[in-house]
C-alpha positions as CSV (number, residue, x, y, z in Angstrom):
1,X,-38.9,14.6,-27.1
2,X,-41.6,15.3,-24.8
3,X,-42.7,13.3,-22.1
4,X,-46.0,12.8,-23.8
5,X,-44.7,12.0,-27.3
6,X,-42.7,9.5,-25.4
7,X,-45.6,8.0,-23.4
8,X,-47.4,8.1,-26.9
9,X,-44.6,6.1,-28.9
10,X,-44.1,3.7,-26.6
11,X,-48.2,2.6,-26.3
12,X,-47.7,2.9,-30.2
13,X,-45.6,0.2,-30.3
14,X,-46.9,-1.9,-26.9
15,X,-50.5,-1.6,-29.1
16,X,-48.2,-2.7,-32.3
17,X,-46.8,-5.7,-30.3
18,X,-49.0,-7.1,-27.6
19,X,-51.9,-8.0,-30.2
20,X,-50.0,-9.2,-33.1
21,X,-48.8,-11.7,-30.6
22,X,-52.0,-13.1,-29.8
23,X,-52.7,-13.2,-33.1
24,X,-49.5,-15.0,-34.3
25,X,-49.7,-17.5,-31.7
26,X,-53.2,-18.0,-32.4
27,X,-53.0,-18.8,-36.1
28,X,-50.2,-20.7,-35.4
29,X,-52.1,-23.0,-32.8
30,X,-54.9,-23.3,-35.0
31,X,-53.0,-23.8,-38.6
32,X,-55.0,-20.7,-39.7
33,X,-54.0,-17.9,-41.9
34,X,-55.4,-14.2,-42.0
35,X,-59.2,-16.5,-42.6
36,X,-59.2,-18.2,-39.8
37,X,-58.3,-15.3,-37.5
38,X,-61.2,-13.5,-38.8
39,X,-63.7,-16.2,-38.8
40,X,-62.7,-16.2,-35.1
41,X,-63.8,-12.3,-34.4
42,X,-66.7,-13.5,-35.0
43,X,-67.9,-16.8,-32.9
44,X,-69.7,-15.4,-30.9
45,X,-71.9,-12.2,-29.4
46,X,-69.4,-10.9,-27.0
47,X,-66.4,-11.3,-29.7
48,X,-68.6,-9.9,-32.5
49,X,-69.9,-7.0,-30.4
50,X,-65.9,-6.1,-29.8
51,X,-65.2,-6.7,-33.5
52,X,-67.8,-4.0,-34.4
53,X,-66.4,-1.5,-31.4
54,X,-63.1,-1.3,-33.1
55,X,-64.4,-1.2,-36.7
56,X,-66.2,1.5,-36.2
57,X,-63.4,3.2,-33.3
58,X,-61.0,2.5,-36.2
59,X,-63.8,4.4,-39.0
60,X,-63.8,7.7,-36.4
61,X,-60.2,7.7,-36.1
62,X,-59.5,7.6,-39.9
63,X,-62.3,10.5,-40.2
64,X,-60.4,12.6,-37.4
65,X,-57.1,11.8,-39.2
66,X,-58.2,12.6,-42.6
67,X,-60.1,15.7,-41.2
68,X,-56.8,17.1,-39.2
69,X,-54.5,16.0,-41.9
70,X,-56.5,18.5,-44.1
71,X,-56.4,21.6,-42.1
72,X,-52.7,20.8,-40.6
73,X,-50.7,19.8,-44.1
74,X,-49.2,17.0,-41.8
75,X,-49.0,14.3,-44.4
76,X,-47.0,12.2,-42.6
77,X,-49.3,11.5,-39.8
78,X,-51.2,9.5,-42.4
79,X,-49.3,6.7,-41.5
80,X,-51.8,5.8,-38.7
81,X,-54.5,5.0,-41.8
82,X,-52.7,1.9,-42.5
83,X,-51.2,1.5,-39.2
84,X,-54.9,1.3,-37.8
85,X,-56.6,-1.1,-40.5
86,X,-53.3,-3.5,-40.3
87,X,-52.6,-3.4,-36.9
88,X,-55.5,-2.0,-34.6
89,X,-56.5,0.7,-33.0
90,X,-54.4,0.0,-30.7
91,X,-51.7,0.8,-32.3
92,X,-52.6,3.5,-34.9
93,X,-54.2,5.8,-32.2
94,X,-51.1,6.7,-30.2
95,X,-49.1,6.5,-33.3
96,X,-51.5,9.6,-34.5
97,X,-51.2,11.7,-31.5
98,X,-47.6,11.1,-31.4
99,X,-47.4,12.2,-34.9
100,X,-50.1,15.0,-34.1
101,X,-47.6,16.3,-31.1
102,X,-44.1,16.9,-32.5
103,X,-42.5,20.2,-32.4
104,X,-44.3,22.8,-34.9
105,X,-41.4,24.8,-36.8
């Protein structure tokens, strides 16, 4: 493995990580589910502002996925769909340019 790929899994799963404990520890804290997390994103300006900058960061990455996933047969690399809209961007867009990356046969 490249030292790219590498540097690209490992932010992968740091972006996988690093949030979900925030959010964990969050709804925990605050005896929320999935409802309450959300209703947070959007309390006020600044956290509604960010809300919308990784909706629609998460919107262009899917585009760009779908777009290269079309021209490159790389069907696998539509994991980072899922892994984006679960996760985060965080997350789904190193997990796409690792998957983008590996070793053409």
């Amino acid at each position: 493995m490249s030292l790219l790929r590498g540097i690209y899994i490992v932010l992968a799963v740091w972006g996988a990580v690093r949030p979900m404990q925030h959010f964990i520890t969050y709804m925990r804290e605050n005896q929320t589910g999935l409802g309450g997390l959300i209703d947070a994103w959007y309390v006020n300006e600044a956290t509604t502002g960010l809300t919308w900058d990784l909706t629609i960061a998460a919107i262009a990455l899917t585009v760009w996925v779908l777009a290269e996933v079309s021209v490159r047969r790389n069907w696998s690399a539509l994991i980072a769909i899922p892994a984006t809209f679960c996760i985060g961007v965080s997350c789904g867009l190193p997990l796409y340019l690792f998957m983008r990356t590996r070793p053409v046969n």
